[in-house]
N, C-alpha and C positions, 0 to 999 in steps of 0.2 A: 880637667874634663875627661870622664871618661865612658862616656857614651858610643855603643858600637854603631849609630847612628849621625856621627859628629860632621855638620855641613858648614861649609867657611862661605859667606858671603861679602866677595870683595866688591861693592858701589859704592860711587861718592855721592848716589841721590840718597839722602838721608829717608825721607819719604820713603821711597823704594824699596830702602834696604828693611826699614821698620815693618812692613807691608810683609816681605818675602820673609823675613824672618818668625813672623809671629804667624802667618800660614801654616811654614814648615814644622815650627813646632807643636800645631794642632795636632799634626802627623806623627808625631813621634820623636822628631830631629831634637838633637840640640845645637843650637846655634851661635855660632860667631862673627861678629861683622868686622871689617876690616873696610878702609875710604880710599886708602891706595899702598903701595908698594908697599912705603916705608909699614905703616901699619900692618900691613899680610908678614913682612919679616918677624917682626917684635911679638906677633900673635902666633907663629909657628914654633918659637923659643916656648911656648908653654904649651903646645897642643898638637894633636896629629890628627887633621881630619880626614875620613874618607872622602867625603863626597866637597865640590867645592863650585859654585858659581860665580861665572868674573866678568863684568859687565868688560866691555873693549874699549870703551873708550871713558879713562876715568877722567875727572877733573886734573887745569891745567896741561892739558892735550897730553898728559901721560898713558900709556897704552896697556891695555889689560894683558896685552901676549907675555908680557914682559913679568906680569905676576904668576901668567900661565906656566912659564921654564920654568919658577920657582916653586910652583907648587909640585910641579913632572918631576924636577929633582927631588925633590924632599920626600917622594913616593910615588911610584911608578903606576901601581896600583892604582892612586887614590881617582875617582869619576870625575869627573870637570868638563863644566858646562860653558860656554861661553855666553855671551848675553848680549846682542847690538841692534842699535837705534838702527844701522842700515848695515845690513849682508853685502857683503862683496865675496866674490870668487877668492880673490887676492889672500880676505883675512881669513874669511874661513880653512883655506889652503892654510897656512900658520897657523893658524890656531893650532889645527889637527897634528901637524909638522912638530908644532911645541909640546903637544904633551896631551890637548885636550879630547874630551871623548866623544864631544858633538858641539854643537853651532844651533841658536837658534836665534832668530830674529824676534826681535819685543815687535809688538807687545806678547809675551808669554808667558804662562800665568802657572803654578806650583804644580795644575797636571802634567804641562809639557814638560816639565821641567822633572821631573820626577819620572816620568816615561823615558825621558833620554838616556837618565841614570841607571835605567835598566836594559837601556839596548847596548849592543856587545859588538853584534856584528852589524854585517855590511847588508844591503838590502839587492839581492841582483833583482827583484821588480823591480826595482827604481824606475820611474819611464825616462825612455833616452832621450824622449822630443819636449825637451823642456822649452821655454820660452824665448822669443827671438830675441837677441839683444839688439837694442838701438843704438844710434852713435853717441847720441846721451849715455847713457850705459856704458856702455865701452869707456867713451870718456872718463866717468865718472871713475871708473872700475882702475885707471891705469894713472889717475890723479890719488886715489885711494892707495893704490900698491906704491907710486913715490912717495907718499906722506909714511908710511909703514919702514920703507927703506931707509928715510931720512930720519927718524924717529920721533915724526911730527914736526919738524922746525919749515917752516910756512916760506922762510925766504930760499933754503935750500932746495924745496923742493920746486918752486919757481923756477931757480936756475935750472934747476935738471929740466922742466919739462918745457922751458925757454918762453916763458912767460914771463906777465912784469907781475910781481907780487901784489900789489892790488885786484889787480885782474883775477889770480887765485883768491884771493882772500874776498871777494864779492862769488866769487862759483861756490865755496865753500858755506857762503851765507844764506846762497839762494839754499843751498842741498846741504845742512848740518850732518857732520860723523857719526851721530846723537842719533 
């Protein structure tokens, strides 16, 4: 592949990725999909792309951030987007940490996504009076950051957060990662 447009898209929604891929290429991209890690490895032995989208939470509760270092190693340069069913502070904070160049929450569709890959910097409009968290929120937000430390494993992070594992795996049902 040798296109100076070359975008790596790592999802495990088959749909999705088929959708985002034949978008981008309207555009100009050529594209590579990749389901999870091990795929993103064995697809960067033949390729180097600039641009690269990674949804966060790929199948089998394996974690995009984790494709994210790999791609930030393999080129420092290269634009990486992140992709999640649900924004947290937590992830997006790592994301950023890991390598990536922005964060956005799905649903998002090839302008957003594309517009990201052209922002560089930081925004000081940003407004400071963002929205109030609830204790939902909060919760949610600090059950998110142990699932991340724990690197998804559901019983561990029960223990950490002194819960009984059920009890977590019914909060996580009501409010999917997804």
């Amino acid at each position: 592949m040798s296109n100076d447009r070359l975008l790596l898209i790592v999802e495990d929604d088959a749909a999705f990725a088929r959708t985002l891929k034949r978008s981008f290429e309207r555009r100009g991209y050529e594209v590579a999909t990749a389901a999870s890690h091990e795929d993103l490895v064995t697809l960067l032995e033949s390729c180097r792309p600039d641009y690269a989208v990674v949804d966060l939470k790929l199948g089998g509760g394996a974690s995009g951030l984790t494709c994210v270092q790999t791609l930030h190693q393999q080129d420092p340069a290269m634009r990486i987007v992140v992709l999640t069913g649900f924004a947290s502070i937590a992830t997006a904070v790592e994301a950023i940490k890991l390598g990536a160049s922005y964060y956005l929450a799905k649903p998002s569709n090839t302008d957003d996504i594309e517009a990201a890959f052209a922002r560089t910097d930081g925004d000081t409009d940003a407004p400071l009076d963002g929205r109030q968290s609830t204790i939902k929120t909060v919760e949610w937000e600090h059950i998110h950051q142990t699932l991340l430390e724990t690197d998804f494993n559901i019983s561990e992070t029960a223990r950490r957060l002194g819960m009984h594992r059920r009890t977590l795996a019914r909060k996580l049902e009501k409010r999917p990662l997804r």
